[in-house]
C-alpha positions in Angstrom: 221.1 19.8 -256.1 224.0 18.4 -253.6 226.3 15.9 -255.3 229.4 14.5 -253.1 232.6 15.7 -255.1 235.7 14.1 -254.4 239.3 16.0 -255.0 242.7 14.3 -255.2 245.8 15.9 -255.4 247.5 15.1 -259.0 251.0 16.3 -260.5 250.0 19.5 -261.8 247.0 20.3 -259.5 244.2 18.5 -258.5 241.3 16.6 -260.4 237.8 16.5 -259.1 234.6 14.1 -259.4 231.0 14.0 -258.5 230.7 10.2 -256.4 227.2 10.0 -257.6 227.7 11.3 -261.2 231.1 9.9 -262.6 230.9 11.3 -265.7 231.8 15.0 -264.4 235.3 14.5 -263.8 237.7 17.9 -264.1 241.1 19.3 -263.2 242.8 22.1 -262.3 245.8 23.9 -260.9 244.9 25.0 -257.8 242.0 23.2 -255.6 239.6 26.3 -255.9 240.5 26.4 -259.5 239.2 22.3 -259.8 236.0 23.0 -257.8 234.6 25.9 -259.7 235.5 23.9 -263.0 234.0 21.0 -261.4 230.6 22.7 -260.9 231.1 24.2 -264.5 231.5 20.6 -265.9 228.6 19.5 -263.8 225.9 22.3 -265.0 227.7 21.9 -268.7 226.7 18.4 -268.6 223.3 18.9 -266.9 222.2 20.6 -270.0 223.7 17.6 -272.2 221.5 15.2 -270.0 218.4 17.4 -270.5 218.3 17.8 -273.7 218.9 13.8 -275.0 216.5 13.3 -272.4 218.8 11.1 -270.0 218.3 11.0 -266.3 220.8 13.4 -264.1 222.1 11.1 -261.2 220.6 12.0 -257.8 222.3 12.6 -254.8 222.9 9.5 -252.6 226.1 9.0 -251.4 227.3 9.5 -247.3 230.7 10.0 -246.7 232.3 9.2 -243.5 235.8 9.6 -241.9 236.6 6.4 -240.3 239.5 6.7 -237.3 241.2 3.7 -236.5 245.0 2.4 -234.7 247.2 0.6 -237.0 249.3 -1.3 -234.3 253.2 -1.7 -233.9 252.7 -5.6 -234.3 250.0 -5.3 -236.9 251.2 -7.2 -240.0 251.4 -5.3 -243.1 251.7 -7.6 -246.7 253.7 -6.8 -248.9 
């Protein structure tokens, strides 16, 4: 399976989700380090899900980088 795993870059590393699947959620030190946990914590609780007989998530999310101009006389709230 393909799940859509987001990383963001935390205070002492990095901390990684599956979009589809929030409940495998992980951190670690380096960004290599958070990904393989993240696929650990993702078959770890693939197991959990089988055996109490709950549904895995499937894959369904598209990501897309959007560009855009953010103008000089664009107004930005406060």
């Amino acid at each position: 399976m393909k799940f859509t795993a987001c990383y963001t870059k935390i205070e002492n590393g990095y901390m990684g989700q599956l979009l589809e699947w929030p409940n495998v959620i992980t951190e670690g030190e380096t960004l290599n380090e958070c990904k393989e946990m993240l696929i650990d914590a993702a078959e770890e609780m693939a197991i959990v899900y089988r055996d109490d007989g709950i549904k895995i998530p499937q894959p369904s999310i598209l990501v897309e980088h959007v560009d855009f101009d953010i103008h000089p006389s664009a107004r930005v709230s406060p």
